[in-house]
N, C-alpha and C positions, 0 to 999 in steps of 0.2 A: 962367509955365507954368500949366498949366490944374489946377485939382481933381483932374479924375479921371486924370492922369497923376503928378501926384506921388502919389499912391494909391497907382497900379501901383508905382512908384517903394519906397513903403513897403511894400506888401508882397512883393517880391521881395524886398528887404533881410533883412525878418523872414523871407523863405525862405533866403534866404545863412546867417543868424544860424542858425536851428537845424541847416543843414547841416554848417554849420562846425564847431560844437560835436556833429555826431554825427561828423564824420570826424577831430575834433582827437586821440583817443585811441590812433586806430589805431599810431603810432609807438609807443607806450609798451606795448603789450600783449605783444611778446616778451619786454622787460623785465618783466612785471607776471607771464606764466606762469611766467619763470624763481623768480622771487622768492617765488612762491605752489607752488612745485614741482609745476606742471600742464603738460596737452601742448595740441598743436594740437586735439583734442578737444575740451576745455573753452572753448580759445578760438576754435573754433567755434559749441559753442551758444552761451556768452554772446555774440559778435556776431548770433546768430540772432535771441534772445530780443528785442533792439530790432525787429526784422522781424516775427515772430510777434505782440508785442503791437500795433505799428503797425498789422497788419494787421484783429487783433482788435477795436480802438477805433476805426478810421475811421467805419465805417459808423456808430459808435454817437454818435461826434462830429460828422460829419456830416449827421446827425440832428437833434444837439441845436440842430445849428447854423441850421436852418429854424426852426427849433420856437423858442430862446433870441436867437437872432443874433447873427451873423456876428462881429461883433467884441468878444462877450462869449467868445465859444467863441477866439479867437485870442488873448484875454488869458489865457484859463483857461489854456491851452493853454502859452504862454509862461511864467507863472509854475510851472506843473506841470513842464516843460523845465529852468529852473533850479532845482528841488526837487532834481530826479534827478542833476543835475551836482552838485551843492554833496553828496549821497549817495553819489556814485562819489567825492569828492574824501576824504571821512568813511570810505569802504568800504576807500581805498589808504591812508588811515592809520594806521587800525588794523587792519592787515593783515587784512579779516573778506573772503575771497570771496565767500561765499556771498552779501552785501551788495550785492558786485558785477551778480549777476543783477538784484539787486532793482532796482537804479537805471537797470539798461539796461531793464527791463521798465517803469518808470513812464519812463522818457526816453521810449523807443519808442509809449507808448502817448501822452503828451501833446504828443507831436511829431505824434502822427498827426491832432488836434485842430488843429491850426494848418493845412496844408498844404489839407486840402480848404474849409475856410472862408475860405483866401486864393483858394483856387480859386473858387470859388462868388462871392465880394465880386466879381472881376474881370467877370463878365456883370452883378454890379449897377447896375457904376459908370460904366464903356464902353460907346459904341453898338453897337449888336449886329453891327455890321461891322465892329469890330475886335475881336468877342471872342479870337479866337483868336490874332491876335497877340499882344496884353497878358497870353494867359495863357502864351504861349511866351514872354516877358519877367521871369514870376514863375516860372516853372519853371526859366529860367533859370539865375535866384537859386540853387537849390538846386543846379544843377553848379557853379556860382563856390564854394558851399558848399564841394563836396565834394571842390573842388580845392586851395582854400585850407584848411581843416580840416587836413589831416595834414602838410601843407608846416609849416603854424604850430607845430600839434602835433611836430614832428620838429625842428623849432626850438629853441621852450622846454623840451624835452626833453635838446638838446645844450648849449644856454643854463647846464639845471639840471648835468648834471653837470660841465661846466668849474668849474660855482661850486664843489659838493662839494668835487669835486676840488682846485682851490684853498685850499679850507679845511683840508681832509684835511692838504695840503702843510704847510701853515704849521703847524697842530696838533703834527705831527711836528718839525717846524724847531722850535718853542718848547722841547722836551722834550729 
């Protein structure tokens, strides 16, 4: 297979990989407002605030990403992405909402960092008569994302509480 198709290849994946991880939460959030005694309000703007910052940083990432290149701004970008996850995981522990905005706002805003300098790579690297395919192949990526994301997420969600659950049982059986 050629270079600039395994490229494409790689960056629609790393588009799948941030999608996934921005729609794997969704299952979990009716559980997380019950548990945080908030309504569909809250878990409105927090779903927003990833949108708003996204929207915020593109241009500013897409920027840097002329100016720095392409695939410094998609590393930046991805390790910024896992920052903000491993912070939502830290925010649901110690039951701190307010945390929660914070991590969908740097999620949102380093997720926005990736997306347009996989876009931008994709006319670098392909002749300019398939740009537009190759980018409807990394764009892709991002519905596979956001199909897979809450499927998985709605998964290890049923995964975790069978486990609980089972724990719970037997904790009670011992006593």
């Amino acid at each position: 297979m050629e270079k600039s198709r395994l490229n494409v290849i790689l960056l629609s994946s790393i588009s799948l990989l941030v999608h996934t991880g921005f729609g794997i939460a969704f299952p979990i959030y009716p559980k997380l407002m019950e548990n945080f005694s908030k309504g569909a309000t809250e878990l409105g703007i927090l779903i927003a605030t990833f949108g708003f910052t996204y929207v915020i940083f593109s241009p500013l990432f897409g920027s840097w990403a002329d100016k720095y290149g392409k695939k410094k701004i998609i590393v930046i970008g991805l390790i910024g992405f896992a920052f903000s996850n491993l912070l939502y995981l830290i925010a649901i522990y110690f039951a701190a909402f307010e945390l929660l905005f914070v991590a969908r706002a740097i999620e949102g805003a380093f997720a926005s960092a990736v997306f347009p300098a996989s876009i931008a790579m994709v006319s670098d690297i392909v002749p300019e008569t398939e740009i537009a395919k190759n980018i409807g192949i990394v764009t892709a990526g991002n519905g596979i994302g956001m199909v897979i994301g809450p499927i998985v997420g709605g998964y290890l969600f049923d995964i975790s509480i069978e486990f609980r659950s089972e724990e719970h049982t037997s904790e009670l059986q011992s006593h």
